[in-house]
C-alpha positions, -999 to +999 in steps of 0.1 A: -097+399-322-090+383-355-078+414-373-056+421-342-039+383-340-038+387-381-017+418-376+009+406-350+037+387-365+028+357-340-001+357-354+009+354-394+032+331-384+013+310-369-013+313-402+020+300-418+022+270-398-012+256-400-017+261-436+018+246-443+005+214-426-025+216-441-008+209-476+019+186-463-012+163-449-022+167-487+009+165-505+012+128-482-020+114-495-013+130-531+023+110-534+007+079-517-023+082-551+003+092-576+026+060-570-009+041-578+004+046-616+030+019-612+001-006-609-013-003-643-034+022-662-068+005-652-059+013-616-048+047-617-074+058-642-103+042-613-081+060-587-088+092-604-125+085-612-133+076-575-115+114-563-146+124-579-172+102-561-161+102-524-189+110-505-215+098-526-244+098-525-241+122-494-217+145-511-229+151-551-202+142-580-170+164-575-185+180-543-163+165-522-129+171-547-142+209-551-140+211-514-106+201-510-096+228-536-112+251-521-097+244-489-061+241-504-064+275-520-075+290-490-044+279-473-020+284-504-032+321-506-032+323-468+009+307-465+016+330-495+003+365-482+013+358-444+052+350-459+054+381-480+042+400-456+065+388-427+095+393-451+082+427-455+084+436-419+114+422-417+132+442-444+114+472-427+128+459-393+166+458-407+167+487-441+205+481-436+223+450-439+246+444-407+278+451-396+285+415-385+279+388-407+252+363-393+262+333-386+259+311-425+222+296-421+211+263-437+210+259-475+171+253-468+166+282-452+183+302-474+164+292-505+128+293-487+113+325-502+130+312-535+115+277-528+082+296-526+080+311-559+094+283-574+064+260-560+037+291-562+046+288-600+046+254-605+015+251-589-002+270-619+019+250-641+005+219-629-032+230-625-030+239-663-016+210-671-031+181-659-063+191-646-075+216-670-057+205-697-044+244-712-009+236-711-007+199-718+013+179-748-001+152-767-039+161-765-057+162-731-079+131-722-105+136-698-113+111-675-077+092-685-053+110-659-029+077-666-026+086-702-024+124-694+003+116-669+024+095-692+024+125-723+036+148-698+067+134-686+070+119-719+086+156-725+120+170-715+104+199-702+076+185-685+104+164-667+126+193-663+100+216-643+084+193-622+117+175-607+134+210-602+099+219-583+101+185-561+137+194-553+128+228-540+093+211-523+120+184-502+141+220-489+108+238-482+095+208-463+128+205-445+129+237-433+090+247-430+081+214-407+104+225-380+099+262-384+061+252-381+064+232-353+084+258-332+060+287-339+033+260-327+044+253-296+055+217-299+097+222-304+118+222-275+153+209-261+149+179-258+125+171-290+145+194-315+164+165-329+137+144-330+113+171-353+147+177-375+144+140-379+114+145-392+116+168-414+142+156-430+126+119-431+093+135-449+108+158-470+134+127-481+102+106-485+082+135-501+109+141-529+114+104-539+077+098-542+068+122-563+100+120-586+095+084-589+068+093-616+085+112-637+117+087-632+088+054-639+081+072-676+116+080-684+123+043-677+093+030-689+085+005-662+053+034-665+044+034-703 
């Protein structure tokens, strides 16, 4: 029964739709700890120590962190596969572009596969970054995301990437709530408007919040 819902478009679709909530639940509580920086590097730093003791002494040190990870890969990988595979079958569906041009869709939808790779790369970008430390300027500190933070918008290009990445993040979100909601049952006439509102509140919200850290360094109100 799984390989056969898997299969059906419905099916990937709706694998599209729960994973893309799952990481917009995420991506709320990760903007909500990022703008934690803005009250000092004492709290931020304890904020980033405590991500690694939640659940203690249930959960062991990190268990609890390594289990969201896993979790968000699984449904990064999941989102990923399910939309290439979808466009696939679409191209398949249509080898031929049509006669009649379709009527000019939203600027949002337009860019979503293109959003996608943008944020699939950024993603590794990121990871590298600030939590592994491969990619990052000014000499990785472990254990001091606040200083970590703070070198890497400290650089045009750090700057550069991840505000062109939270740009395409507030289209995907746009677009991807609604989408999600329709394949899941819950769009209709009447509540249409009131999921475009929405979407276009969170990914408004989404965009600011995290662009406000780069924006606190460049200013240094974050220093």
């Amino acid at each position: 029964m799984a390989r056969t819902v898997w299969d059906s478009t419905v099916g990937k679709k709706t694998v599209m739709a729960v994973s893309g909530l799952i990481m917009l639940a995420y991506l709320v509580a990760h903007m909500i700890g990022n703008l934690k920086i803005y009250f000092g590097a004492g709290e931020f730093n304890a904020y980033g120590h405590w991500l690694r003791t939640v659940g203690e002494p249930f959960m062991h040190y990190e268990w609890t962190l390594w289990l969201i990870r896993v979790v968000l890969v699984v449904a990064v990988v999941a989102h990923a596969v399910s939309a290439y595979q979808l466009s696939r079958r679409d191209i398949k569906a249509r080898p031929s572009k049509y006669v009649h041009s379709k009527p000019r869709a939203s600027y949002a939808t337009r860019t979503m596969r293109w959003g996608g790779i943008i944020l699939g790369l950024f993603i590794v970008w990121h990871v590298l970054d600030l939590t592994t430390g491969t990619v990052h300027s000014g000499g990785f500190q472990e254990g001091h995301p606040y200083q970590n933070v703070v070198d890497t918008f400290s650089t045009w290009y750090g700057n550069v990437i991840y505000i062109v990445a939270m740009l395409a993040l507030g289209l995907h979100i746009r677009h991807g709530f609604w989408s999600a909601a329709q394949t899941l049952g819950a769009g209709s006439r009447t509540r249409d408007r009131a999921l475009k509102t929405v979407a276009n509140v969170l990914a408004l919200l989404l965009t600011a919040g995290f662009i406000a850290v780069p924006v606190g360094v460049m200013t240094g109100v974050v220093s």
